[in-house]
N, C-alpha and C positions, 0 to 999 in steps of 0.2 A: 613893336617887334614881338613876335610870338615865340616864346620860351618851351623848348623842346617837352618838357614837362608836364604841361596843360595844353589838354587838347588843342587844336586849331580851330579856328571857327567854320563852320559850314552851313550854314544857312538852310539849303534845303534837305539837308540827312534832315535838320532836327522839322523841318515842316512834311515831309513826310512820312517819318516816323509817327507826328502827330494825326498825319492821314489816318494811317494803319491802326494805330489805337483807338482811334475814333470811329474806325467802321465806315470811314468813307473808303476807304481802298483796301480790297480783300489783298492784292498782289501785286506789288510795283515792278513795271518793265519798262526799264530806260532799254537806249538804243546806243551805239558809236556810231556817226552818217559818215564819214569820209567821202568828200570824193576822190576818185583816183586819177588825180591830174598833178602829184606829186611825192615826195616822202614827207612821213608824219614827223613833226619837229616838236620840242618840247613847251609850246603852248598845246598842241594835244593830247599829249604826255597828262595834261593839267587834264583834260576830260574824257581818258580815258578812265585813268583813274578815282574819278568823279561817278561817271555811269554804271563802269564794272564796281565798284568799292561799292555805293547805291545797294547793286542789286543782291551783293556777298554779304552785306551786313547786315540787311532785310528780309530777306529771303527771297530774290525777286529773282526776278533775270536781264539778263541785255544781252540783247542782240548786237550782230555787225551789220550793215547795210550799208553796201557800193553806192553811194546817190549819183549813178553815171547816166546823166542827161547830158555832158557835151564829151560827146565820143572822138571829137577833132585835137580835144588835150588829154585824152585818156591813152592808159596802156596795162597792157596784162602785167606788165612789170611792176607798176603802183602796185595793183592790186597784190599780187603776188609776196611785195614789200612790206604792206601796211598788213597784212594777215602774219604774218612772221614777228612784225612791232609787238601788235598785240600779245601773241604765244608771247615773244621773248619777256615782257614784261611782267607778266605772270595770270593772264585772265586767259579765259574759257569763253568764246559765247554761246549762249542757248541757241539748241538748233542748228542748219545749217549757214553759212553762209548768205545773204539774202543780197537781193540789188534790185534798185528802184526798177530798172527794164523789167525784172520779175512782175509790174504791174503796169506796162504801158497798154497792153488792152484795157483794163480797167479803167487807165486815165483817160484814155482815148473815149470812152464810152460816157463818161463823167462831160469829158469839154461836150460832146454830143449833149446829152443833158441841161449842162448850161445856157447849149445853144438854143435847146426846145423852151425852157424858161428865161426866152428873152435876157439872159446874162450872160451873154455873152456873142461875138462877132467876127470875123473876118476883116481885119483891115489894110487898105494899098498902099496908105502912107509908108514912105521911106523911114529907115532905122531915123535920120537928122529930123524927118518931119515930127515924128513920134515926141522925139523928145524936144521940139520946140513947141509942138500943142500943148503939152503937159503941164506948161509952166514952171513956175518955179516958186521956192519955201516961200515963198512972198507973194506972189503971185497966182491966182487958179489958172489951170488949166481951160482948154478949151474945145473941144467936141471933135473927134474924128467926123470929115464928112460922110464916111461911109459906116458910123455908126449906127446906120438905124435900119442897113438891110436887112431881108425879110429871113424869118425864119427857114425858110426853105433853101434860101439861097446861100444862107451860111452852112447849112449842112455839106451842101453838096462844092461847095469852095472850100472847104476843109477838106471835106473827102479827097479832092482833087487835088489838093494839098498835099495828103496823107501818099496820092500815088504817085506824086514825081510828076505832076505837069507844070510845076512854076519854078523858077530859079530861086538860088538862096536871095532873102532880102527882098522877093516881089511882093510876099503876102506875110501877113502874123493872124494868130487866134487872140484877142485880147477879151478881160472878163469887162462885162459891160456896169462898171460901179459908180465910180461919182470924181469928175475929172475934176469939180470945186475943190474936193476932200485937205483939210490940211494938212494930213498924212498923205504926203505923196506918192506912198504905194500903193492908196487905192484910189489913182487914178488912171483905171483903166489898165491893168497891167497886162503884160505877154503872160497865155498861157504855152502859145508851140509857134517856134519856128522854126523854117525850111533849113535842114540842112542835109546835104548830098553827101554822108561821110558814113561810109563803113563803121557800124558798132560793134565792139568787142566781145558783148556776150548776144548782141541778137541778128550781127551780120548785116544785110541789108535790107532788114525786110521792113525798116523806116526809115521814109524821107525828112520825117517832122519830128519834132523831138521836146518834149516838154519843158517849161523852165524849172527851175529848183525851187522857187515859191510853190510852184502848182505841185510841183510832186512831193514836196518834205512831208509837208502835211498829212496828204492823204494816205502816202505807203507810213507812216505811224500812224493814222486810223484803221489800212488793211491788217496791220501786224498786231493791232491792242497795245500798241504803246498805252502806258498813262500818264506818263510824264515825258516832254519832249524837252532835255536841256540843253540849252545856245546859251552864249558867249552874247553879251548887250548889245553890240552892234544889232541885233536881228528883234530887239525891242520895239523898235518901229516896225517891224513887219508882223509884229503878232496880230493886231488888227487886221491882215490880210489874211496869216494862216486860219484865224477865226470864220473870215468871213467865207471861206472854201468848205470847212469844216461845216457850217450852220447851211448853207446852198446848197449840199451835194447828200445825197444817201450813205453815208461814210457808216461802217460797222461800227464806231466808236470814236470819240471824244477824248484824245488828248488832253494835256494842258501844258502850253510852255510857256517856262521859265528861266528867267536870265539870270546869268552872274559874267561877273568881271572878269575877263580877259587878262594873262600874264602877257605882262611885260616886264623882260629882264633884258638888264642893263648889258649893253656892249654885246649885242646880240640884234639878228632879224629875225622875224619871224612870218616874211608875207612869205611865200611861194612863189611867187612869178619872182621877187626878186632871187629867193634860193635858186629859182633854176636858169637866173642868168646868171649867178655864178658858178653853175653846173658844166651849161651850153658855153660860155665863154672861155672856159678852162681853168678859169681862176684857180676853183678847190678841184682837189683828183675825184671828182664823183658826189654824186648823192651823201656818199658816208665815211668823204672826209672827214678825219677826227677834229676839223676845225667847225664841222657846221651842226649847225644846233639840231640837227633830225636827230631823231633817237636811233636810227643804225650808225650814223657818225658818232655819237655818244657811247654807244657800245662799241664797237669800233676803238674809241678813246682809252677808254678801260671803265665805262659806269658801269654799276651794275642796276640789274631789274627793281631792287629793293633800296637802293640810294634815291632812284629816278623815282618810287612810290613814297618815301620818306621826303624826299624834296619839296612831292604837291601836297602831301600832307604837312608840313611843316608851314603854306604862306596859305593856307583854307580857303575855302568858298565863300564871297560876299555878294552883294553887291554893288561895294562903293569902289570906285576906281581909284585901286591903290598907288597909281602910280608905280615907278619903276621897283621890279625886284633887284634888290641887291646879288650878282650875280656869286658872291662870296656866300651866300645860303646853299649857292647848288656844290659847291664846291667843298661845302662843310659835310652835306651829306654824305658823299661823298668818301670824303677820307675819312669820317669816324666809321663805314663800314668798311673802307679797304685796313686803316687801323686796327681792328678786330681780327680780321681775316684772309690779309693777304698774307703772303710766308714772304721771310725775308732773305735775301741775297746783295753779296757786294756786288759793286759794278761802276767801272771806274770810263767817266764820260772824257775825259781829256787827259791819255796814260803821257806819265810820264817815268821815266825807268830808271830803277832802284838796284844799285847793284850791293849786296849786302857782304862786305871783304872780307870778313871773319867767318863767313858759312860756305863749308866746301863743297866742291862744282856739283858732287853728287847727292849733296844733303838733301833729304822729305820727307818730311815729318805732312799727317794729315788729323785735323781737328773733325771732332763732334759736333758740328755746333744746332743751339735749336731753330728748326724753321719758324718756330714765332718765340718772342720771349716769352708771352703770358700760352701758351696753348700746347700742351702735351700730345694733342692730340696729332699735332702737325710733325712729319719725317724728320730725322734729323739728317744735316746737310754733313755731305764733305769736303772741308776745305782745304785743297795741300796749300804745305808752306815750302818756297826752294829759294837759292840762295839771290834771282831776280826774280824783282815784282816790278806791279806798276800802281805806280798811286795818281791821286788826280794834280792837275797841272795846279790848281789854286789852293793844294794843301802846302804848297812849300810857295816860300817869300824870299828871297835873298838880303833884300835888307829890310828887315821883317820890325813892324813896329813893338813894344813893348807889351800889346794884351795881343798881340799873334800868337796864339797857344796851338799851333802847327808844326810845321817843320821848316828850320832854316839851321843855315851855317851853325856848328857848334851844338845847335839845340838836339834837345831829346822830344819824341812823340811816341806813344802807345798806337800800335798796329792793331787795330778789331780782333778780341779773341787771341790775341798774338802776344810776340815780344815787344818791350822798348827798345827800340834804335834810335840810334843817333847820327845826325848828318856831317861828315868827315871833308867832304871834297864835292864840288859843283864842276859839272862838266861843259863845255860849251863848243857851239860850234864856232868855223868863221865870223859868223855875221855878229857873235855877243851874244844866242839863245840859249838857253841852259838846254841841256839834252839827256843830261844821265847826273844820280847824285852817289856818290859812294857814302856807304853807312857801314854803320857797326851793329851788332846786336849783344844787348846786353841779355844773357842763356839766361839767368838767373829771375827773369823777371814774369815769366810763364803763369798766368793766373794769379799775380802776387806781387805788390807795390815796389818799386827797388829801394834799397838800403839807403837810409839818410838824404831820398830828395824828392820833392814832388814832381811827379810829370801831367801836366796838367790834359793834354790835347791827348784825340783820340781819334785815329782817323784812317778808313777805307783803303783795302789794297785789292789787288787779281796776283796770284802767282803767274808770271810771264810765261812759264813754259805747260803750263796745264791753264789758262787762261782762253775763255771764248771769245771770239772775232764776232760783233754783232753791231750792226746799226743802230743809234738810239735816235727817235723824233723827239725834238724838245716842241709841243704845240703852249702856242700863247692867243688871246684872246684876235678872234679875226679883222675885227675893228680898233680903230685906237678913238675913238669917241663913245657917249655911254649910249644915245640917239643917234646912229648914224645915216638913220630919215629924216630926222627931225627937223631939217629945213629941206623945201621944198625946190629953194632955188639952187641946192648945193645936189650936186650928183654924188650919190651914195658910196659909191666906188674912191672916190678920193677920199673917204677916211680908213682906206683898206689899211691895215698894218703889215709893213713890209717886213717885223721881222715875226708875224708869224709861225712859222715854221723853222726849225732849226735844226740840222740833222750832224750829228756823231758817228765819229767810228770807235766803238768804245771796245772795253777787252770786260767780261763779267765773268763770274766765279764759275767752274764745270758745272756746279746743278744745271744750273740756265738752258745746258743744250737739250736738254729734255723738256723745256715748255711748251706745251700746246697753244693753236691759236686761243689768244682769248683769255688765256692765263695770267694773271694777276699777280704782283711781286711789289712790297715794297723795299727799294734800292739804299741800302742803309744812308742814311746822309746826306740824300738826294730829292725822293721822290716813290710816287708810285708812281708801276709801269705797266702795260698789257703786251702783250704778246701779239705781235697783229696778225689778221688773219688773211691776209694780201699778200705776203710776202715775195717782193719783188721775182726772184729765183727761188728755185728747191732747195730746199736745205739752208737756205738764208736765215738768220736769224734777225729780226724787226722789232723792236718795241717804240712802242711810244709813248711819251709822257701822257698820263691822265691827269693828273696834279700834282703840285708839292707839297713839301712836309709843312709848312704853315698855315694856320688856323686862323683869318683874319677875322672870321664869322664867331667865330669862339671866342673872340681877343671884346668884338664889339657887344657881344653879350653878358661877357663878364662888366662892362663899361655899364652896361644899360640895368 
């Protein structure tokens, strides 16, 4: 486990740091490739962080680049989304804006080129024939028949390609390499195929469309990338991005490198599955505060410096660490809302306090500070009148012996307030308790009372200067820590139903002045954000971001 106090490991900060000292690299420029056929979720959070941090702590730069080669799952929306991730997270890239389309004449001019040096083809096989010539891990592959037309003829079947005379699925570009290879992706791979779909930054003025292997590569050789870093899965494909690289007139020589992929616990993180539980309705959107994208996460109440403190805290290797414990992210987390959120009462399940010794028109209003440790932060106003409302689970009726709350008889210190004392339990028909009559001892206002301990200390809202406001209690979205992890189990059956949990709670008058997005830790409770959705005008929404315990803290102290 890595200890907040020594650095994390990073593998490639310290290999190409030693680049730079050594004069093999005047200037390191990583890249962020996204495609835009989703929201960015916090495995990329992990490489955003990674590339921007790279190029801030080096002197380098990185780029953003759209790698939008299938325009049938893209949308301006993505795009629009993952450029606002970035900002909000706190990086800059060099330059404007870039996106693979930015160089489909080039590529287009490249597969020409391969086709003039005999590497590469036009083939009729079907998408099933393709991939049963190909063979298998075990198995070689075995020769397109129509691998060996002529140079001439591929030109101009591409071309023809290129203008919309063949249906999607009639034809592909494949590079002409080695269908034995035991690396299976250089057997013969797609470089373009037909598709009839409107693209978003270049309209319709292509029918064919490159794959992701053919263009990652080269638009980081057009751009002077020097370092290209992927996530291990794409370890096996470096031998192809090489072999495009070493084939083709490319302005420059990359080099990519792998590291390990986060995986956290009780969490997904493919995309196709995020966006069926997008499309299906399951979560309200993209940036439900239940789902792991980083606008759901902001949404939640994270902030940019939690979510950069989080991937700096499990570092760059790359040995497959196995699951993160999802109590890391969650530690980041509260040690920055701990710091820096201001605090307010806010009572999630009121139960009404009527106080018989304080008369109807009594108000008295406190000082109190919006954080304990911080000066810097406003101080609040809290009235006090003769009803309040406290929470349903600070009072017990037949309360056990370490109950240091409120029940019959007993006394409890009110936050910043009096001790009261519980007289009388009110109920309705059914046996509910409804209302408690109390007393208040005046005498005890910042100052212990005469000959007894009051041990308990607990949360109120003045009833009649008190805010009306919904609270989301969120909990993790799965109740398993793998919810893919078996193949024959449908994913959806380890949903957790009680996800989501919604209050009508009553919180202290600061409150009605919080903006969206605004961060509050709930004395006794939790921290909360202010959402920025808010069902109706003038509604007030929070939603839990986390609670007050520290499991991440508790397992570090252990360790």
């Amino acid at each position: 486990m890595t200890n907040e106090t020594t650095p994390a490991p990073n593998f490639i900060r310290n290999q190409v740091r030693d680049e730079i000292e050594g004069g093999q690299v005047t200037k390191i420029v990583t890249r962020f490739p996204p495609e835009p056929n989703g929201f960015l979720h916090i495995g990329h959070a992990k490489s955003i962080c990674l590339n921007f941090g790279l190029a801030e702590q080096l002197g380098g730069d990185c780029h953003l680049r759209f790698d939008d080669t299938n325009p049938a799952k893209e949308e301006q929306a993505y795009i629009d989304a993952i450029k606002e991730d970035v900002s909000w997270l706190g990086f800059q890239w060099a330059g404007p804006v870039r996106f693979a389309s930015d160089y489909f004449d080039q590529l287009y001019a490249w597969a020409q080129h391969l086709i003039r040096e005999d590497k590469a083809y036009v083939d009729d096989l079907s998408p099933d024939e393709i991939r049963e010539y190909r063979g298998t891990l075990t198995a070689p592959g075995k020769p397109s028949p129509y691998r060996e037309r002529s140079v001439d003829e591929n030109l101009d079947l591409l071309e023809r390609m290129r203008n919309g005379e063949f249906g999607e699925g009639e034809k592909v570009l494949r590079a002409k390499i080695d269908m034995a290879s035991p690396n299976i992706n250089l057997r013969d791979p797609i470089l373009y195929r037909i598709r009839h779909a409107s693209h978003h930054q270049t309209g319709d003025k292509w029918k064919i469309y490159p794959s992701y292997d053919f263009t990652h590569g080269q638009s980081d050789a057009i751009e002077g990338i020097t370092h290209s870093i992927c996530t291990l899965e794409f370890e096996d494909h470096r031998p192809l991005y090489e072999w495009f690289l070493n084939n083709l007139p490319v302005p420059a020589k990359p080099r990519q490198i792998e590291f390990a992929r986060l995986n956290l616990d009780y969490t997904l993180t493919s995309k196709r599955k995020l966006k069926l539980l997008v499309d299906e309705q399951i979560v309200d959107g993209w940036d439900d505060p239940r789902m792991p994208t980083i606008s759901g996460m902001r949404r939640r109440g994270y902030t940019p410096a939690s979510i950069r403190k989080f991937c700096e805290m499990i570092g760059v290797t790359r040995a497959d660490g196995g699951l993160v414990d999802i109590a890391m992210l969650t530690h980041a987390i509260r040690s920055d809302l701990e710091d820096n959120a201001p605090r307010a009462m806010c009572v999630l399940n009121p139960l009404k306090v009527v106080l018989t010794n304080v008369p109807e028109d009594h108000e008295e209003v406190y000082d109190v500070p919006g954080h304990p440790a911080r000066e810097d932060m406003a101080v609040r106003k809290v009235p006090f009148s003769r009803e309040l409302y406290i929470d349903q689970d600070d009072f017990m009726e037949d309360a056990p012996k370490k109950f240091f709350r409120l029940a019959p008889g007993k006394e409890v210190r009110l936050r910043n307030s009096y001790v009261i004392r519980c007289d009388d339990v009110v109920k309705n028909e059914a046996g509910d308790v409804t209302e408690l009559h109390c007393s208040v001892d005046f005498d005890t206002l910042g100052k212990n009372p005469e000959g007894r301990k009051v041990k308990g200390v607990i949360h109120w809202v003045s009833a009649a200067h008190g805010v009306p406001m919904e609270v989301r209690l969120y909990d993790n979205l799965f109740t398993v820590e793998q919810p893919d992890r078996d193949k024959d189990v449908d994913f959806l059956e380890h949903l957790n139903p009680d996800s989501l949990t919604v209050c009508h709670a009553i919180g202290e008058p600061s409150l009605a002045n919080a903006a969206p997005e605004d961060r509050f830790q709930f004395e006794r409770v939790g921290y909360f954000c202010a959402d920025r959705h808010a069902s109706k005008p003038g509604q007030l929404v929070f939603n839990r971001t986390v609670g007050l315990k520290d499991s991440w803290a508790k397992i570090k102290q252990k360790g």
